[in-house]
C-alpha distance (Angstrom), angle and dihedral (degrees) to the residues before:
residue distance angle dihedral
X1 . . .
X2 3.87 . .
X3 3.42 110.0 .
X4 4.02 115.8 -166.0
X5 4.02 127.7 -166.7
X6 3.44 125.2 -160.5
X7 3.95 128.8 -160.3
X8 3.99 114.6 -109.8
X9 4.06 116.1 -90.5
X10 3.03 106.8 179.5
X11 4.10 126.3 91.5
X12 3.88 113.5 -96.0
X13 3.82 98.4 9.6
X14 3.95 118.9 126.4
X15 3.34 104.2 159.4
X16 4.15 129.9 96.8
X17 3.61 123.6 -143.7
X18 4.12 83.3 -133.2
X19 3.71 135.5 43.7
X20 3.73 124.6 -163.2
X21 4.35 91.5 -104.8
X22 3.98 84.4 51.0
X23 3.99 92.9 54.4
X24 3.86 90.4 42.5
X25 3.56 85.7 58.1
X26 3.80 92.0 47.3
X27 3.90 89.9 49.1
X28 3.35 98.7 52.5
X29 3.94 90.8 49.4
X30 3.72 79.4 59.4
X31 3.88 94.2 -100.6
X32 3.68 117.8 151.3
X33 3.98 113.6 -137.7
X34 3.53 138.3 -166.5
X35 3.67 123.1 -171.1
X36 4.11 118.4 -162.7
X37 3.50 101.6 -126.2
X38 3.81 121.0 -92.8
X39 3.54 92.8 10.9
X40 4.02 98.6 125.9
X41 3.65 83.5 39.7
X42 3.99 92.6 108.8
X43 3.31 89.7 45.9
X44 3.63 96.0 66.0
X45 4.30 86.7 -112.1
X46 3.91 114.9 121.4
X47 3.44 136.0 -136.9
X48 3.85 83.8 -122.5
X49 3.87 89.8 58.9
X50 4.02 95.2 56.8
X51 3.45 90.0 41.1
X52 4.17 89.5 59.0
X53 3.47 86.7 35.0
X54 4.06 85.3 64.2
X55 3.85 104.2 -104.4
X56 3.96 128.7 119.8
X57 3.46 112.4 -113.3
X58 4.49 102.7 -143.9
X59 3.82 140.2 142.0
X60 3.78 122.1 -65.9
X61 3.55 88.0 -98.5
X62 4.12 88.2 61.6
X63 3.12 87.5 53.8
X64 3.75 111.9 47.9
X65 3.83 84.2 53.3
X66 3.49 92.2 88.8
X67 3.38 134.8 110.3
X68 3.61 94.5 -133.9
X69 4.51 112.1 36.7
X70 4.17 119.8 -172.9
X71 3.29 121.8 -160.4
X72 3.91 128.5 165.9
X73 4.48 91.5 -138.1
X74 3.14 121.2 21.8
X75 3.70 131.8 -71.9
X76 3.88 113.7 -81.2
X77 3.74 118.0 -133.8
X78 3.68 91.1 -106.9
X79 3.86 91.4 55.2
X80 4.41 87.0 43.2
X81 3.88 82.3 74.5
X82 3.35 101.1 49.5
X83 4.12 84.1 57.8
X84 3.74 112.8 104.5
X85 4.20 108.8 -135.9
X86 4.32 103.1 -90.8
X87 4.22 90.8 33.2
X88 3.91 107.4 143.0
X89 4.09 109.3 -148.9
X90 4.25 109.0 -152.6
X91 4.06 94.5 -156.3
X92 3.67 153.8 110.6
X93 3.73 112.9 -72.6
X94 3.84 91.0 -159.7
X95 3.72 136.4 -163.8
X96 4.08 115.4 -38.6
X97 3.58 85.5 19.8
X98 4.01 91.5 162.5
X99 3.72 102.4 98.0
X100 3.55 100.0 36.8
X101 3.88 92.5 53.0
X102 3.79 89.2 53.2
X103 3.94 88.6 53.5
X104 4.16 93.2 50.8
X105 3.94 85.6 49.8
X106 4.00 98.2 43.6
X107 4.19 81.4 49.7
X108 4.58 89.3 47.4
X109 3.63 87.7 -114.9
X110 3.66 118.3 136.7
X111 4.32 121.4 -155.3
X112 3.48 119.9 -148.9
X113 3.68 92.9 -150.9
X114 4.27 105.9 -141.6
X115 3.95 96.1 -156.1
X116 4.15 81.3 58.0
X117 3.73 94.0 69.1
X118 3.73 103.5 113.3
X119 3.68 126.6 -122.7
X120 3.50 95.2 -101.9
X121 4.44 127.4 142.1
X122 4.42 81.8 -126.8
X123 3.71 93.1 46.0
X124 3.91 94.4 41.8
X125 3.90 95.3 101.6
X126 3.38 87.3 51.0
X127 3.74 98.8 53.3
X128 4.11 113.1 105.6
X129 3.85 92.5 172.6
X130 3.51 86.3 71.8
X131 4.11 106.7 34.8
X132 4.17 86.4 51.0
X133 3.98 86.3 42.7
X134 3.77 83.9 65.4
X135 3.63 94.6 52.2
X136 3.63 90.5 47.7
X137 3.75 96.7 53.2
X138 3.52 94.7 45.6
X139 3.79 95.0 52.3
X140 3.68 96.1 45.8
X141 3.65 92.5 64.4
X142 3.91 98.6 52.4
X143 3.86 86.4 46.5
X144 4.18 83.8 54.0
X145 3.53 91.7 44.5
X146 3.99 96.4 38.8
X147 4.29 79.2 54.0
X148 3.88 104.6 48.6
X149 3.61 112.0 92.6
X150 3.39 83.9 -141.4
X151 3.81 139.9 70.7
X152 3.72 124.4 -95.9
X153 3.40 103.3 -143.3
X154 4.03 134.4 41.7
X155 3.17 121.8 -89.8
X156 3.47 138.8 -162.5
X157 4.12 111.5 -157.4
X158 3.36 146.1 164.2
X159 3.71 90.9 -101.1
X160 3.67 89.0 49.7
X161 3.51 141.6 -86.3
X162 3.93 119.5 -39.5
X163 4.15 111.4 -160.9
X164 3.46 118.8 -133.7
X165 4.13 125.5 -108.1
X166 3.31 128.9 -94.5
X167 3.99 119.4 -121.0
X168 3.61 132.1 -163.2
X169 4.02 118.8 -170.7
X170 3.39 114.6 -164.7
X171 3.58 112.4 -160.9
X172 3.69 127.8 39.2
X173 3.57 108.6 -152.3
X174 3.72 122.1 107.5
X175 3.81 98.6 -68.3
X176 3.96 86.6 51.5
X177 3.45 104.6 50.4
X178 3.42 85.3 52.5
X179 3.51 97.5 58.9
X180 3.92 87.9 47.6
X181 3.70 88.6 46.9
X182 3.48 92.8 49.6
X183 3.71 97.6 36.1
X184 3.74 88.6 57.3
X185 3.81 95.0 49.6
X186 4.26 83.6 53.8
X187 4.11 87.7 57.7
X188 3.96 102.5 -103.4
X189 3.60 128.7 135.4
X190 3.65 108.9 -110.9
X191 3.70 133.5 -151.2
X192 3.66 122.1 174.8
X193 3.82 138.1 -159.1
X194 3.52 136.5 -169.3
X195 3.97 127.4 156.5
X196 4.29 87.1 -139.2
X197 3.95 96.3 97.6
X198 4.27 81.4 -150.6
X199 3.67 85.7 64.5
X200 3.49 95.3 72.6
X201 3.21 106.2 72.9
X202 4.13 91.7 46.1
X203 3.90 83.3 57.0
X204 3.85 96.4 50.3
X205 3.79 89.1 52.1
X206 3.50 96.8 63.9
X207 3.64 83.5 54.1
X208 3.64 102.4 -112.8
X209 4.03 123.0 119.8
X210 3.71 123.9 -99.2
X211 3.83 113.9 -116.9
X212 4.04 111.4 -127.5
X213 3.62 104.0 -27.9
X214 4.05 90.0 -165.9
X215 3.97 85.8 70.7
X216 3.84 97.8 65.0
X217 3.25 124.1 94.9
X218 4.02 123.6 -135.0
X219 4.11 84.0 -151.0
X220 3.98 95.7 49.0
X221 4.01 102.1 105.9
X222 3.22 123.3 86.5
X223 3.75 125.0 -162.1
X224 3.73 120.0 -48.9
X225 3.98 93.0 23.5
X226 3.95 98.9 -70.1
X227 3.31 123.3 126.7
X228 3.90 124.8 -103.4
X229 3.77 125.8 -136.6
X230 4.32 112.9 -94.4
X231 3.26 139.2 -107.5
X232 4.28 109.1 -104.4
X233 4.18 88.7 -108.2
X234 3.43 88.6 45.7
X235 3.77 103.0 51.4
X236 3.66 87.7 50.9
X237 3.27 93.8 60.8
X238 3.76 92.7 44.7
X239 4.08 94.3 51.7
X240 4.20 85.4 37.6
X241 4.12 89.6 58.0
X242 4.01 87.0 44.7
X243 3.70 92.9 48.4
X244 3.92 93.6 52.6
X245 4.00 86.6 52.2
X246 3.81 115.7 42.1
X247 3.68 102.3 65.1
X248 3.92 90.5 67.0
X249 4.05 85.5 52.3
X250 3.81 133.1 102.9
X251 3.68 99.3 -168.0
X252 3.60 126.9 19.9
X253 4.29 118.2 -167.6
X254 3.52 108.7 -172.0
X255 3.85 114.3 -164.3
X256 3.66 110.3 163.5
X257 3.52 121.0 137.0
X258 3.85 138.2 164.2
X259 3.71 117.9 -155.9
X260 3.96 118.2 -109.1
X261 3.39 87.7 5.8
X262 4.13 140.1 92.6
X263 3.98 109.3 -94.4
X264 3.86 110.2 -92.4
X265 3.74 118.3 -101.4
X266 3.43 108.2 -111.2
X267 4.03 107.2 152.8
X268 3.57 110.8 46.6
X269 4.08 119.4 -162.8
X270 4.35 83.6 -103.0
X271 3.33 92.2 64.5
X272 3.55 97.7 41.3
X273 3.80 92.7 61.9
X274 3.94 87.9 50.9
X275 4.07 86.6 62.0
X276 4.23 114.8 96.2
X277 3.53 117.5 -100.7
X278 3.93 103.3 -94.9
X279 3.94 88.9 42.2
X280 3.72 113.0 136.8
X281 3.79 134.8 -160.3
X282 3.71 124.9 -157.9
X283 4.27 103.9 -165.2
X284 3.62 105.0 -164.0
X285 4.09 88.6 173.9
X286 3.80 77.0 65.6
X287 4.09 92.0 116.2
X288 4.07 94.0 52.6
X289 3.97 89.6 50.2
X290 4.20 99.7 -75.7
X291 3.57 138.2 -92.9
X292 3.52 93.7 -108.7
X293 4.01 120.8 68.1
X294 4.17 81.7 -138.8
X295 3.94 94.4 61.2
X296 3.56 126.3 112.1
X297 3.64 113.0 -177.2
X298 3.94 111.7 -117.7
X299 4.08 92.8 20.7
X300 3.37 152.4 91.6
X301 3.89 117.8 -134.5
X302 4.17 130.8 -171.7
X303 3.50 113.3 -148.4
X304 3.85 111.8 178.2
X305 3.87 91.5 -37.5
X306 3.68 102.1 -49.5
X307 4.49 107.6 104.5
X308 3.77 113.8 -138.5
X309 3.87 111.6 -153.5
X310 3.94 126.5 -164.1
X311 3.75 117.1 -168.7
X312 3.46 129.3 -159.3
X313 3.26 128.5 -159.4
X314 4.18 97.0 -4.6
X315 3.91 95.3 174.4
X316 3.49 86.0 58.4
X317 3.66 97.1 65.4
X318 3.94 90.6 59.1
X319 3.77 86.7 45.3
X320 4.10 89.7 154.2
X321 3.63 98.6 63.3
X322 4.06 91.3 18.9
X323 4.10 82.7 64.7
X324 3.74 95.9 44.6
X325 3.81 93.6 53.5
X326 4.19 88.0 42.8
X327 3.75 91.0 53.0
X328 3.85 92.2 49.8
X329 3.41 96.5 52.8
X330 4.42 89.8 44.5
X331 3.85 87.0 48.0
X332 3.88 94.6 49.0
X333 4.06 85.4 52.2
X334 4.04 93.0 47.2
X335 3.25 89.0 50.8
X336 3.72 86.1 53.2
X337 3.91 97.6 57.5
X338 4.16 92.2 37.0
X339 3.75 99.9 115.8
X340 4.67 111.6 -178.2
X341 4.33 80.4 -35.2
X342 3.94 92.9 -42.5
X343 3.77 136.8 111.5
X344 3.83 118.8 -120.6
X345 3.64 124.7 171.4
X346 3.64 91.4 -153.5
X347 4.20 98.6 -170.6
X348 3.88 95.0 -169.9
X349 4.07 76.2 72.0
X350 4.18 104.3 96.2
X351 3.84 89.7 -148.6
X352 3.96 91.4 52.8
X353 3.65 104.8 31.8
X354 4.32 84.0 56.3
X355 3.75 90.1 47.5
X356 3.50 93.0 54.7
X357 3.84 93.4 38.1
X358 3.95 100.8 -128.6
């Protein structure tokens, strides 16, 4: 197979959809690869690293010559030309995807969308929802700690004893037990909440509390895992167990999400102005329209004291180890549609036939 990578386009992305360990691996299988030049750049990965990793460092147009192109977003319109007619495009379809899939398939070039893959155990090493998820969680709770004016941990000092901050997680899917995780690690007292009545027991193993286990719901999960949106009665009592909570907390990370749909509102503008001054919320829902009522994706707000953050794009910001776990994941699923050195799509495949939504 020809394997083709192009540099990032797209505002705020860092990461590449290959590293150079990921296209030794590919070489060796007996791959060929092409890497656009500079695209691991932000990513702190050379062009000197593909190249002894066995790739040919070109131009974009090099590289979106090949039979096989991976990107991390989606193509832009300006790299849809470049596309010869049969090109298959490994990447995130993203949000609003509509428009752009009707360009690929005017231009014969078919996306196997990555945030498709279905929430399967065979399809797990294939699943980049989840590896960037990590990333995410992890990041939003040093950007929470780095914005308390307050330490995370206890302390015990010469000038006294300082106790530690309170965290709530909202959210317990593999972004938010990260942020418990790696809130706990950073000395906080963590309580977790997630409406999945399965979730529990996740959250209780990182050794944080469960929030109001009388508001989950043993019907809550939808396929794959993810939660599903609630019932009216019970997303009352979900946002009335949340209100009762968050004005004892420091730091609030709020990582609920339903897929295809806007983020749930969780933290309403009420509740924020029950929070101490010094509070801080870290939205990671922020890109599907926020968990809080207060967030505007991209910004920081101040409402009475307590700093509302939306994040875009948190992976991003780890891009090194963001990429490696991305390129996994795409290697695992070219490995998948490698057939005696050849690419087929085979669609009677579940993992393929969902990425390509047929």
């Amino acid at each position: 197979m020809h394997i083709g990578v192009l540099k990032e386009a797209v505002a705020r992305e860092r990461r590449v959809a290959l590293v150079p360990d990921a296209v030794a691996r590919l070489v060796k299988a007996g791959d060929t690869v092409t890497v656009e030049r500079g695209a691991g750049a932000a990513a702190c990965f050379t062009d000197d690293a593909y190249t002894a990793a066995g790739a040919t460092i070109s131009d974009a147009r090099a590289a979106a010559a090949a039979n096989i192109v991976c990107k991390v977003q989606r193509p832009t319109d300006a790299e849809v030309d470049l596309f010869p007619a049969g090109t298959v495009v490994i990447a995130l379809a993203g949000r609003e995807a509509t428009a752009a899939l009707e360009t690929l398939a005017a231009h014969q070039v078919t996306l196997l969308a990555l945030e498709r893959v279905p929430r399967t155990t065979r399809a797990q090493a294939m699943d980049v929802l989840s590896s960037q998820a990590t990333v995410a969680g992890y990041k939003a709770a040093l950007i929470g700690a780095s914005a308390l004016p307050r330490f995370l941990p206890m302390l015990t000092t010469a000038a006294g004893s300082l106790i530690p901050a309170k965290v709530l997680v909202l959210g317990a899917g593999v972004a938010g037990l990260q942020a418990i995780a790696t809130s706990r690690r950073l000395g906080g007292v963590v309580t977790g909440f997630d409406v999945r009545a399965a979730a529990a027991e996740e959250v209780l193993s990182l050794g944080a509390k469960f929030l109001a286990p009388e508001a989950v719901a043993e019907d809550a999960s939808a396929a794959g895992g993810y939660a599903k949106e609630l019932a009216a009665d019970q997303q009352r009592r979900v946002l009335a167990a949340i209100d009762g909570a968050i004005a004892a907390m420091d730091l609030v990370i709020s990582t609920a999400a339903i897929p295809g749909k806007p983020a749930p509102r969780l933290i309403t503008t009420a509740m924020v102005e029950r929070m101490k001054p010094g509070s801080v919320i870290v939205d990671v829902a922020a890109e599907t329209g926020g968990n809080c009522e207060l967030t505007r994706p991209g910004e920081t707000v101040e409402h009475r004291g307590v700093t509302v953050i939306g994040p875009l794009n948190l992976p991003s910001t780890m891009a090194l180890h963001a990429s490696q776990m991305f390129a996994r994941n795409v290697v695992t699923l070219l490995e998948l549609v490698r057939k005696d050195g050849k690419l087929v799509l085979d669609l009677a495949d579940d993992i393929v036939k969902a990425m390509v939504g047929e």
